[in-house]
ZAMARGU-4260 file (C-alpha; in steps of 0.2 Angstrom, whole numbers, plus 5000, padded with zeros to 4 digits):
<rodrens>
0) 5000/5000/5000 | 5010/5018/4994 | 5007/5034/4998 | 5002/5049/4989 | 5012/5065/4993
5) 4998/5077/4988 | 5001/5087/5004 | 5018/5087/5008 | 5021/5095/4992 | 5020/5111/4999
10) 5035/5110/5010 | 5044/5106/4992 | 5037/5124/4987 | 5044/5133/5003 | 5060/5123/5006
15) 5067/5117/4991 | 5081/5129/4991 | 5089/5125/5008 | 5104/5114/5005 | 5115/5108/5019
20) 5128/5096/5009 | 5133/5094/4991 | 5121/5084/4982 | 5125/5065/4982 | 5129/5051/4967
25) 5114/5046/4963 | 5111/5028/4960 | 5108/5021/4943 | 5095/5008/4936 | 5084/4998/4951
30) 5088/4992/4966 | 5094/4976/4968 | 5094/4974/4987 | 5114/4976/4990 | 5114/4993/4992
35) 5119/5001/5005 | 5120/5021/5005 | 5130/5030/5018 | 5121/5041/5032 | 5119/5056/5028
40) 5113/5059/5046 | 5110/5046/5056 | 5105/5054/5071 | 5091/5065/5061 | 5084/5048/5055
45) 5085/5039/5072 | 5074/5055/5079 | 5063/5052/5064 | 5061/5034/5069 | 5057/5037/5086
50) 5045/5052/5083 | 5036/5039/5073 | 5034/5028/5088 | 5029/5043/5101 | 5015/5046/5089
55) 5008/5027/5090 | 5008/5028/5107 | 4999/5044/5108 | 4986/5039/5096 | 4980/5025/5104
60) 4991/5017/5113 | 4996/5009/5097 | 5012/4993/5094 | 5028/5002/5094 | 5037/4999/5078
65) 5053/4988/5076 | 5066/4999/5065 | 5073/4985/5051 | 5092/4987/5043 | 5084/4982/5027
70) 5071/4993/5027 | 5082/5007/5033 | 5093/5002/5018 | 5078/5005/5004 | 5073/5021/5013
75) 5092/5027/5014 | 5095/5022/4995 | 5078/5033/4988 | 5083/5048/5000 | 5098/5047/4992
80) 5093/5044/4975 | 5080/5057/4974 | 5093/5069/4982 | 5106/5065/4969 | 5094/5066/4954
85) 5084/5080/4958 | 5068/5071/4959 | 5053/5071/4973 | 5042/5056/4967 | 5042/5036/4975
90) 5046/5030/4960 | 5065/5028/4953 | 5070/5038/4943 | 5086/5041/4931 | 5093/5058/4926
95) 5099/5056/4908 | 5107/5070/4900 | 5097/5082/4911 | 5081/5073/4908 | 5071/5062/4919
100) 5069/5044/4914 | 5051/5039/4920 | 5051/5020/4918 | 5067/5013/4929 | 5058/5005/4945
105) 5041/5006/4952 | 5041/5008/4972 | 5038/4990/4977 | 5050/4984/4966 | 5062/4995/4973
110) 5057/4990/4991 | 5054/4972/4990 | 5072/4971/4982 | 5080/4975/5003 | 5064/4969/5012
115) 5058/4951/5002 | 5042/4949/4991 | 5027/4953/5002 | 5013/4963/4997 | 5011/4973/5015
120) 5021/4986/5013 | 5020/5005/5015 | 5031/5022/5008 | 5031/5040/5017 | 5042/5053/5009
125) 5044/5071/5011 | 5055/5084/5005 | 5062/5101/5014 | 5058/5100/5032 | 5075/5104/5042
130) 5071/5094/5060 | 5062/5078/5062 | 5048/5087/5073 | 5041/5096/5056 | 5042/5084/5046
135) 5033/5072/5060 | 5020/5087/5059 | 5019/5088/5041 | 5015/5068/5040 | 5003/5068/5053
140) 4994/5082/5047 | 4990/5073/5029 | 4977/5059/5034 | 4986/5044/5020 | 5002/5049/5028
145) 4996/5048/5046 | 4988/5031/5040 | 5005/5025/5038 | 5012/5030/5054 | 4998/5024/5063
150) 4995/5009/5053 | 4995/4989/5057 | 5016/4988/5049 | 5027/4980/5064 | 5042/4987/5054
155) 5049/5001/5050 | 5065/5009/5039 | 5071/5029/5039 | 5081/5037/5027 | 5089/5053/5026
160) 5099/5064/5015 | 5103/5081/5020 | 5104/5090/5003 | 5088/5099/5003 | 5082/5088/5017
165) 5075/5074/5008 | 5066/5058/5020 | 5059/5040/5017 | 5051/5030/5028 | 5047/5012/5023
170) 5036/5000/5031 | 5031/4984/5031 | 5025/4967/5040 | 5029/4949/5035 | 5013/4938/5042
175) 5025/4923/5049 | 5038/4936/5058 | 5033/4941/5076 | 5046/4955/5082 | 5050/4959/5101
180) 5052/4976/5103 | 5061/4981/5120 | 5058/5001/5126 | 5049/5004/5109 | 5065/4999/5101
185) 5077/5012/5110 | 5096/5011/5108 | 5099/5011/5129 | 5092/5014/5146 | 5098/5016/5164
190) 5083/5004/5169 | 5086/4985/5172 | 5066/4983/5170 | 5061/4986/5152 | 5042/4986/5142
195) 5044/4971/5129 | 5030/4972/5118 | 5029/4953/5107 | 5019/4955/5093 | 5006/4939/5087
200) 4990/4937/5099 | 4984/4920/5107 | 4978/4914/5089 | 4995/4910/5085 | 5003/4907/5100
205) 4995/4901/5118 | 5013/4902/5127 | 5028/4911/5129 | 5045/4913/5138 | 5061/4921/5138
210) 5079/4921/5139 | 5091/4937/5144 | 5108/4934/5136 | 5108/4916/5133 | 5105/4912/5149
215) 5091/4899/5156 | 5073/4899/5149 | 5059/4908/5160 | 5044/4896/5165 | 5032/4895/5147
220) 5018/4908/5153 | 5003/4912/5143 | 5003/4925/5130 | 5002/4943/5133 | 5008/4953/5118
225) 5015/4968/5133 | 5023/4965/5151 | 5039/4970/5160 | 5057/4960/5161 | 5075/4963/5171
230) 5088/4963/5161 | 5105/4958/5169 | 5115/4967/5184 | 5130/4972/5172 | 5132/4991/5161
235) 5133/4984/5140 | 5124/4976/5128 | 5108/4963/5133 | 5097/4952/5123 | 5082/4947/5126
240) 5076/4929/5117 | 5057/4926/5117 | 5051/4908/5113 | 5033/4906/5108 | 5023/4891/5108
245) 5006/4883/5101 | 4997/4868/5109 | 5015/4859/5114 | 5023/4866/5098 | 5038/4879/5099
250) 5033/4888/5082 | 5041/4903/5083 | 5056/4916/5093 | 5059/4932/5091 | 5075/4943/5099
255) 5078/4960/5102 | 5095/4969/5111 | 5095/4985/5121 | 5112/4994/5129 | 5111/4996/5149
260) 5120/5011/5153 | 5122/5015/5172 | 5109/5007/5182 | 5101/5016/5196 | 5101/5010/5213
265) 5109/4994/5209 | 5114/4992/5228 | 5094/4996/5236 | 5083/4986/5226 | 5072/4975/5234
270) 5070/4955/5230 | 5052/4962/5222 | 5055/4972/5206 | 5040/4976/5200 | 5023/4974/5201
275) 5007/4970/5188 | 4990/4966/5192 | 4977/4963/5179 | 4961/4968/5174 | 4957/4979/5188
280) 4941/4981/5191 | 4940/4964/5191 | 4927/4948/5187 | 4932/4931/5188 | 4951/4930/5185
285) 4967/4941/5194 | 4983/4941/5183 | 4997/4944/5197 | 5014/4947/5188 | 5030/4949/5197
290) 5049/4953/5192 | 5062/4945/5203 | 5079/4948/5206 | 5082/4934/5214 | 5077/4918/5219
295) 5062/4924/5233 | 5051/4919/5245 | 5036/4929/5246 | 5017/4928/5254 | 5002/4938/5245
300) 4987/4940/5256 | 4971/4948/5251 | 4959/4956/5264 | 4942/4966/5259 | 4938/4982/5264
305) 4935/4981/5286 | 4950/4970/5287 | 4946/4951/5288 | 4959/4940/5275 | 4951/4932/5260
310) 4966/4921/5256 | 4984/4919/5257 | 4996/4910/5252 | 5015/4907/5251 | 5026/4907/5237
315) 5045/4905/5231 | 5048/4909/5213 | 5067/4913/5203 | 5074/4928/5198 | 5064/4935/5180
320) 5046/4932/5179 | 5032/4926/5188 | 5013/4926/5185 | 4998/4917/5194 | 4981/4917/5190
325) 4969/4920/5205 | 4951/4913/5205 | 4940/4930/5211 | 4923/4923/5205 | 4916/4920/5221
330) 4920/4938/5228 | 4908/4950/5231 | 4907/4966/5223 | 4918/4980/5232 | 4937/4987/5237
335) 4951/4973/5242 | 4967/4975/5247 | 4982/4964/5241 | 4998/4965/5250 | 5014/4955/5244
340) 5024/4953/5256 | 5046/4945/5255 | 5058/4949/5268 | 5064/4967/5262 | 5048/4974/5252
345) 5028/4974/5256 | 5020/4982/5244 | 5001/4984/5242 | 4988/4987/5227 | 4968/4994/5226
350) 4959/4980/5220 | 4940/4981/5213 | 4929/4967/5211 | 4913/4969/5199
</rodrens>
């Protein structure tokens, strides 16, 4: 599915004169998938990337995006192309003797040559904005563009050139391929607990674990597409492996790598990590999810609303991920309290039966 640029063709009108490097070789003939231009700046096209990801959370929440080497290889090669032969269009074209040459490569062909022959596939381009912000703005503010920003893609390419500021983004989503995106895909963090998003739903896949550095397996858990994880005690660079499974079957795995900078309070955290407690209000079933540091032993209690204990029960789980499923059917409407309690952290959630 491509774009129109009906819109951004305005920013053509009032930019097309800022220059801010020499204009680039340009390519010629097709893409054959080998490409690979040089950044131009890569920083503007991380920025872009990321904006692109700020959005789909803002507008509903929505899957972050994975950013793809091939497809930021297809986007970098057009920017650079367009830029080289003076042209604003997703089609290739040539410059031959100072006259375009219409008929070199349509835009899937060009973009299936780096990302493989599938048919979901998507193409923003713009020309003249100088910061990512504006031409975020611009994108957003034409409702095909927006489409593809906010769009059912799980992949994602940026290119950049800076002669005359001209970006691609390209998208796409291969039905077999499930990424795991850790911190919507950002380079680093200070945090040992990171977001990992798993694209796929329980359709596909009714169980899940996962694996930080090549270390040992999580329990299988049942899918959530969203849920915390700790990565390692160390500053550098961690992976995180998710296995998925259907009815016995390991069918599929997925990996993702984030840099852990500094991590803060290393020395003071408790045995208890974090804590999830799902859906709340509450009907029939409690999802308590739990990230450990350590092998712990730990009691959760719930009481109702004047004090008397509904249940309780003790618990000693690894370090990484834990998740019970608690029976609330026969709970009466109202406020409950649940207290987990190890032998450095008690901590306490609202609950609300319905």
């Amino acid at each position: 599915m491509i774009r129109n640029r009906v819109i951004l063709g305005i920013l053509l009108v009032i930019n097309a004169m800022m220059a801010y490097s020499q204009r680039p070789t340009p390519y010629i003939g097709c893409a054959n998938g080998t490409e690979s231009a040089p950044a131009s700046n890569a920083t503007m096209e991380r920025d872009v990337f990321y904006l692109v990801n700020v959005q789909r959370k803002d507008n509903g929440n929505l899957p972050p995006y994975k950013r793809l080497d091939t497809l930021n290889k297809s986007a970098r090669y057009h920017a650079t192309d367009m830029a080289g032969d003076d042209y604003f269009d997703h089609r290739t074209f040539d410059r031959i003797g100072g006259v375009l040459d219409t008929n070199i490569c349509n835009t899937l062909g060009r973009i299936k040559a780096f990302y493989g022959n599938h048919s979901n596939i998507g193409e923003n381009i713009l020309w003249g904005s100088p910061s990512a912000a504006g031409a975020i703005t611009a994108w957003m503010g034409s409702p095909l563009h927006r489409g593809n920003i906010l769009g059912n893609y799980r992949e994602i390419g940026v290119g950049y050139h800076s002669f005359e500021n001209h970006y691609v983004k390209n998208f796409g989503a291969w039905s077999i391929v499930y990424p795991l995106v850790i911190n919507s895909d950002s380079e680093s963090t200070n945090n040992l607990s990171v977001r990992l998003y798993l694209y796929g739903s329980p359709a596909v896949f009714d169980s899940i674990r996962f694996q930080v550095n090549g270390g040992t397996f999580s329990n299988w858990m049942s899918f959530e597409n969203r849920l915390n994880w700790v990565l390692e005690n160390r500053i550098g660079d961690q992976t995180i492996t998710a296995e998925m499974m259907k009815n016995g079957i390991v069918n599929s795995s997925s990996i993702d790598d984030i840099i852990l900078t500094a991590p803060t309070s290393i020395e003071k955290e408790s045995s208890i990590f974090a804590t999830t407690l799902y859906p709340n209000p509450v009907q029939n079933q409690l999802n308590i999810s739990l990230i450990l540091n350590q092998t712990t032993d730990f009691k959760i209690h719930l009481y109702n609303a004047i004090g008397q204990k509904m249940f309780s029960f003790n618990e000693t789980a690894n370090a990484g991920y834990y998740h019970k499923i608690v029976n609330t059917t026969d709970l009466n409407n109202g406020i409950y309290y649940l207290i987990i309690e190890s032998s450095d952290a008690i901590i306490s959630h609202t609950i609300y039966k319905k």
